[in-house]
C-alpha positions as CSV (number, residue, x, y, z in Angstrom):
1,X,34.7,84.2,-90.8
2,X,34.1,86.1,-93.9
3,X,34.6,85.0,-97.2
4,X,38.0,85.6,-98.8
5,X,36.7,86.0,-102.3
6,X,34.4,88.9,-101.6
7,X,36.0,92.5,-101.5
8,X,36.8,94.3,-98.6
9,X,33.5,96.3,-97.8
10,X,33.2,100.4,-98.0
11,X,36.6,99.4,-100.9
12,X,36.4,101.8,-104.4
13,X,37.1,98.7,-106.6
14,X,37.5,101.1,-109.5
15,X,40.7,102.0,-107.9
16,X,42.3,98.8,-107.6
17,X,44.1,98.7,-111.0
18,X,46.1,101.6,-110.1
19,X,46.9,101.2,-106.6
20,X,48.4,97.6,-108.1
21,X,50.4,99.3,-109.9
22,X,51.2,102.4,-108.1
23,X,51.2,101.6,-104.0
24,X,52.8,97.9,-104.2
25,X,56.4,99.6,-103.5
26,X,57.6,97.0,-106.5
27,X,56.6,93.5,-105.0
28,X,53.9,93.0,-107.0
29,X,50.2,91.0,-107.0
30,X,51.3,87.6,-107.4
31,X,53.6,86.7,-104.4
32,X,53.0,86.1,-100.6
33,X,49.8,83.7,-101.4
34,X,50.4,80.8,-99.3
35,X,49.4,81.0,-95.5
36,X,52.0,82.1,-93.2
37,X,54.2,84.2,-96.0
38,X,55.3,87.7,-95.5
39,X,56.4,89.9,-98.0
40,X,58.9,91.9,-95.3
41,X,60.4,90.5,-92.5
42,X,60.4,92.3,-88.8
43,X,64.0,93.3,-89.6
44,X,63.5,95.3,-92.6
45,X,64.6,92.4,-95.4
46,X,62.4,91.4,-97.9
47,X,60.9,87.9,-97.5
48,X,63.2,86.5,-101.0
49,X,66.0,84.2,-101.5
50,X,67.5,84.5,-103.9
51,X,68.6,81.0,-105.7
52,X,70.3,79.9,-109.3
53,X,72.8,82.5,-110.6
54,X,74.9,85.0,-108.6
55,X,78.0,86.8,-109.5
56,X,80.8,87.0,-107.0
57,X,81.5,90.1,-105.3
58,X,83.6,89.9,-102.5
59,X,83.6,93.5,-100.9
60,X,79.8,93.9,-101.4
61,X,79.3,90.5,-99.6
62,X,81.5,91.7,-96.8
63,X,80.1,94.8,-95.9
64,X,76.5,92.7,-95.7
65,X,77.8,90.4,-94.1
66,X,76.9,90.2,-89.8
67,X,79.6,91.4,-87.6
68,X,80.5,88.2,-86.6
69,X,80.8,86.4,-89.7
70,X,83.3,89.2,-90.9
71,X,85.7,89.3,-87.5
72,X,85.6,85.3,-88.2
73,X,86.5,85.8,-92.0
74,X,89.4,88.1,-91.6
75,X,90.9,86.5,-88.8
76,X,90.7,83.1,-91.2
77,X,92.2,84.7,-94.5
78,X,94.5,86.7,-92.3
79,X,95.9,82.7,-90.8
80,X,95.4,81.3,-94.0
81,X,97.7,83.9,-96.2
82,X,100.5,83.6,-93.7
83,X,100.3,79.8,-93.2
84,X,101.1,80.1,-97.2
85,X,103.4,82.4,-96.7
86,X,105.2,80.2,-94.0
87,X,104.8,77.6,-96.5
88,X,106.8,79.3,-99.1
89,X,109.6,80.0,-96.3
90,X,110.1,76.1,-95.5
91,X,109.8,75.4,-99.4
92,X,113.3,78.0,-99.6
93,X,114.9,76.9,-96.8
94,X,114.9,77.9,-93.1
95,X,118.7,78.6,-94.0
96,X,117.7,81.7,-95.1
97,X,115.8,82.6,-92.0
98,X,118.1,84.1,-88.9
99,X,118.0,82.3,-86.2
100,X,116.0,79.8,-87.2
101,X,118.1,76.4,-87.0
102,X,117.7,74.4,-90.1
103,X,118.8,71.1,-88.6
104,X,116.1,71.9,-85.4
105,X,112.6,70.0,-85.2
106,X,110.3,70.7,-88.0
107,X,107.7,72.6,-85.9
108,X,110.4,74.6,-84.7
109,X,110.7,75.6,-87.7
110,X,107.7,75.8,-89.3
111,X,107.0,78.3,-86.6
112,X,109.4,80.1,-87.0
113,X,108.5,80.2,-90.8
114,X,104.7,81.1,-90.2
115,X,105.8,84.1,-87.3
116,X,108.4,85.4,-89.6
117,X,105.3,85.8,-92.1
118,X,103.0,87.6,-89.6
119,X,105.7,89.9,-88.5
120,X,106.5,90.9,-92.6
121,X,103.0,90.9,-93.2
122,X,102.5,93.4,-90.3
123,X,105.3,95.2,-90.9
124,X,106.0,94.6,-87.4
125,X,109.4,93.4,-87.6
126,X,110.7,92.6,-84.0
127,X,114.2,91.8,-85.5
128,X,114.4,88.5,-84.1
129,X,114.2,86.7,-87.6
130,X,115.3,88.4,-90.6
131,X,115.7,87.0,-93.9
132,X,118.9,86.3,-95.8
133,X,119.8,85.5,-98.9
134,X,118.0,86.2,-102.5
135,X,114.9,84.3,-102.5
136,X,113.6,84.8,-98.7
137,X,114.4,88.5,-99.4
138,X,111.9,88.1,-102.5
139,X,109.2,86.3,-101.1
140,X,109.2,88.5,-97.4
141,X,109.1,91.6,-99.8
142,X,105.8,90.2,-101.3
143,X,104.4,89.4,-97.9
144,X,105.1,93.3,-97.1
145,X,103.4,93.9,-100.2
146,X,100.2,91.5,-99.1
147,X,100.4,93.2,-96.0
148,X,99.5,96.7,-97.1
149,X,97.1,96.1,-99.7
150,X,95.3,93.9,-96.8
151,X,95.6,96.8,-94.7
152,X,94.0,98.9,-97.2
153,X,91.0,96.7,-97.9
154,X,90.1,95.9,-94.3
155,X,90.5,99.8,-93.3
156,X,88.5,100.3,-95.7
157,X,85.8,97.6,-95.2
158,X,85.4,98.6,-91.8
159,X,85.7,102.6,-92.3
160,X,82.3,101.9,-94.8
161,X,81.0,99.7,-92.5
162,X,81.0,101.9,-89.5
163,X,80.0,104.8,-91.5
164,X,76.6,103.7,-92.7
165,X,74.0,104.9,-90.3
166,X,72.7,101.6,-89.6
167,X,69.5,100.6,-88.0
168,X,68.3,103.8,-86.0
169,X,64.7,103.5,-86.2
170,X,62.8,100.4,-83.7
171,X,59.3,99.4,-84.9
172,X,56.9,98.2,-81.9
173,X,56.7,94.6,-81.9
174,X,52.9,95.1,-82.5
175,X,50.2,97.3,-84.2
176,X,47.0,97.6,-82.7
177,X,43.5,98.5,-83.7
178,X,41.8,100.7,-80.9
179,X,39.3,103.6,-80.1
180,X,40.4,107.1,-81.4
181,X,38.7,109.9,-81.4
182,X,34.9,110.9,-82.1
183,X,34.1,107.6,-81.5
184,X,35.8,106.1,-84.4
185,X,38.5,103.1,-84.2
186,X,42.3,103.5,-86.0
187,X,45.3,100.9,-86.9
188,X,48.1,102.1,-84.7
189,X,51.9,101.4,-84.3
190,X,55.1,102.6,-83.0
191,X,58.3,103.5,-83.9
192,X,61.8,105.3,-81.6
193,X,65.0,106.6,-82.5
194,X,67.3,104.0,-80.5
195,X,70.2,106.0,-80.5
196,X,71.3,109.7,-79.5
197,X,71.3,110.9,-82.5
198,X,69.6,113.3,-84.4
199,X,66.6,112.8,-86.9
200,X,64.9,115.2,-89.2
201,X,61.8,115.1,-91.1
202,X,60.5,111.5,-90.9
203,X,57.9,110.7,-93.0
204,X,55.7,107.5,-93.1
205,X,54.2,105.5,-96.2
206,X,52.0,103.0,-95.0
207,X,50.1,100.8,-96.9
208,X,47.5,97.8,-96.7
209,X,48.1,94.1,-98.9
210,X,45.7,91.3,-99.2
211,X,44.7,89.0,-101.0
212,X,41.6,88.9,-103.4
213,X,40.8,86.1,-106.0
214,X,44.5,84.8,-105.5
215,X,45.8,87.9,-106.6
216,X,47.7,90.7,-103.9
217,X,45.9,93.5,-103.7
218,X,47.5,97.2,-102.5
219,X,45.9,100.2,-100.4
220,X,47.2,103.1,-99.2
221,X,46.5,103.9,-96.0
222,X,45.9,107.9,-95.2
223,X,47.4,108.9,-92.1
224,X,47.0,111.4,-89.7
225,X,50.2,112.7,-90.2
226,X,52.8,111.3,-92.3
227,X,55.7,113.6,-91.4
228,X,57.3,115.0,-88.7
229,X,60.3,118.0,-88.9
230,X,62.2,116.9,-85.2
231,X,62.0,113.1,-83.5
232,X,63.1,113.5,-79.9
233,X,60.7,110.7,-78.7
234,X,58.6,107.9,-79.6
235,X,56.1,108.9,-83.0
236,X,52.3,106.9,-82.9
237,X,52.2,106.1,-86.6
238,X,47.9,106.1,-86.6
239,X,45.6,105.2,-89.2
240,X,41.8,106.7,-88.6
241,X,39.2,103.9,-90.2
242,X,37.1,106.2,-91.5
243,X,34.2,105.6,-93.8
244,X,36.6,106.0,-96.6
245,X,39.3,103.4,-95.2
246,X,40.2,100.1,-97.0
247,X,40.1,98.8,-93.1
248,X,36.2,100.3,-92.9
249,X,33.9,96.9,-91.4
250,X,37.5,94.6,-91.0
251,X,37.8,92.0,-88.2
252,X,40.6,89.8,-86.8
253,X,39.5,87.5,-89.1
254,X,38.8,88.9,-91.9
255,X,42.8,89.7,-91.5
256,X,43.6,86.1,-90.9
257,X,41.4,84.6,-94.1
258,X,43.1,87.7,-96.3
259,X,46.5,87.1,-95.7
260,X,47.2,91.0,-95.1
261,X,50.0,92.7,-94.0
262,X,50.5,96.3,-93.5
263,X,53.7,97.8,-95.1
264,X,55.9,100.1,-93.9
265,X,58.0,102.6,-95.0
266,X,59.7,105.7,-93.1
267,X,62.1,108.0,-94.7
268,X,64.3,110.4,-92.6
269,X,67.6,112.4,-92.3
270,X,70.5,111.8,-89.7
271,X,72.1,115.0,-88.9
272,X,75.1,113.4,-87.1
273,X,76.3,111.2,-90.1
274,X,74.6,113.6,-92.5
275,X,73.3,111.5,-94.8
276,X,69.9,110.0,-95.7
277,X,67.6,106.7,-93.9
278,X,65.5,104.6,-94.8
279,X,63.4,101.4,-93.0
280,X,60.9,99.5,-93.4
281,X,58.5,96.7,-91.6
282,X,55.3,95.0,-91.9
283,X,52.8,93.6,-89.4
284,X,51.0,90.3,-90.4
285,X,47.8,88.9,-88.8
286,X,49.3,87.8,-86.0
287,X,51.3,90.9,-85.1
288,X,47.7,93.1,-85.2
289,X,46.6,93.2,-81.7
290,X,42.4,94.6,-81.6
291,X,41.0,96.8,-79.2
292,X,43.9,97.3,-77.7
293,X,45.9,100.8,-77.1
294,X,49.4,101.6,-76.3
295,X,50.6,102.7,-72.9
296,X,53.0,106.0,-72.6
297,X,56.5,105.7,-73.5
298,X,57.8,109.4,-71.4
299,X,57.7,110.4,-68.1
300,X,57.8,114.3,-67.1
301,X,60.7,115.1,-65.0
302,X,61.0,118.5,-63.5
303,X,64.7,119.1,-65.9
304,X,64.0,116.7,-68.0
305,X,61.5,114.2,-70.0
306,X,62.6,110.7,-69.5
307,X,61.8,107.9,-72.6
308,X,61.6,104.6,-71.9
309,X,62.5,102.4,-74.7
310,X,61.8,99.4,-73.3
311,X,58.0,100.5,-73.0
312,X,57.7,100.5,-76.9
313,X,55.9,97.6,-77.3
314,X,53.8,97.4,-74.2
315,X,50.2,97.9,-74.7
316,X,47.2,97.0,-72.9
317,X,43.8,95.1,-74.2
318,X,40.4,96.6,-73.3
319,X,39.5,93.8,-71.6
320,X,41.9,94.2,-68.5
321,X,41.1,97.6,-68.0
């Protein structure tokens, strides 16, 4: 095991005040101290909740909101408003409601009340109920008038929901620290456009946190290439550990004892949607996988190269070879 409090050997200390300041992509050096914290999550979030004090903003919390969670919120305001509604109807009178009975069982009417609402709110209409008389004719002209400003916010909830480009860009599920070239070992990971569409000039930021004195330290990390123009398959990230590298006489453990993580950022443009990306990831300890190498992701056809994505994350250890 290596002693947390020493530097990283090989490590221009004189450097360190700047990188701080410069390469810790705003998260600063006193967070992510305690054993088993991340500073990004493997979905791109940042490892912070937030607590105390929040303003309420109902559209920006809908289009973060999960799928799910948003099909089950409209479907429950969308019941809700119309069981008002029906509510309001019964309150006036189911006289003023067409064939609606007002001496029949209460359910009966109260159905007919709360399906007169969803019709008007609609702007179905079927006919079968209409309303009669001053006050329903008010209130099922403000139900219409519910109805299309509804309509107006959920088409445009989902329009901007479908429209963002979403999560294109699928990080291997591990780095790995193997043999490269001339001898020499390098931090590796992967990453794969997971849809058909069409990305431009990627480019990678990685860079290297750990802790020192109880203080987060940040590295940049030079890669061997940090952009690429097209992305029709799978791009090794790598990082050489050359004499100059913070990573320069690392182990497993010295990973482990210095709670570091590797941070990633990759910036790109989608063609399709024509607009600009942006992800991120970061590998902890127990996510770096040493002298180990990936396998191939493609297979040459004779028309065609085929790319496996489920092969992303497989890699093999020295060991079993």
């Amino acid at each position: 095991m290596t002693d947390h409090h020493k530097p990283p050997p090989h490590v221009d200390q004189s450097a360190f005040e700047e990188v701080s300041m410069n390469d810790d992509l705003g998260l600063g050096d006193k967070i992510g101290r305690k054993p088993g914290t991340r500073l990004i999550n493997n979905d791109g979030t940042f490892n912070v909740s937030r607590k105390g004090y929040r303003t309420f903003r109902p559209y920006h919390e809908l289009m973060e909101m999960s799928w799910p969670k948003l099909l089950g919120t409209t479907i429950l305001v969308y019941i809700v408003l119309n069981l008002i509604f029906a509510v309001g109807f019964l309150i006036i009178g189911t006289d003023g409601l067409s064939n609606v009975e007002p001496n029949s069982p209460f359910y009966y009417r109260a159905l007919g009340a709360f399906f007169f609402s969803v019709q008007t709110f609609t702007t179905v209409g079927y006919g079968g109920i209409s309303p009669t008389g001053i006050a329903t004719n008010a209130l099922a002209a403000l139900v219409a008038l519910f109805g299309w400003i509804a309509l107006a916010i959920v088409t445009g909830l989902f329009f901007g929901r479908f429209s963002r480009p979403g999560n294109m860009i699928m990080f291997s599920d591990f780095a790995v620290v193997g043999p490269y070239k001339e001898s020499q070992q390098a931090l590796k990971f992967r990453i794969v456009n997971v849809r058909d569409t069409h990305l431009i000039n990627l480019s990678a930021r990685v860079i290297l946190t750990y802790l020192e004195e109880d203080q987060r330290k940040f590295k940049p990390l030079r890669l061997e290439r940090s952009r690429v123009s097209l992305f029709p398959l799978n791009w090794t990230i790598v990082h050489p550990i050359t004499e100059s590298s913070p990573l320069r006489g690392w182990t497993e453990d010295d990973f482990y004892e210095r709670r570091a993580e590797v941070l990633i950022t990759i910036d790109g443009y989608e063609q399709t949607a024509a607009q600009s990306i942006h992800n991120q990831n970061s590998y902890i300890h127990s996510e770096v996988k040493w002298n180990a190498r990936f396998e191939p992701m493609y297979l040459e056809r004779e028309a065609t190269t085929e790319l496996h994505l489920d092969r992303l994350h497989v890699f093999t250890t020295l060991e079993e070879e």
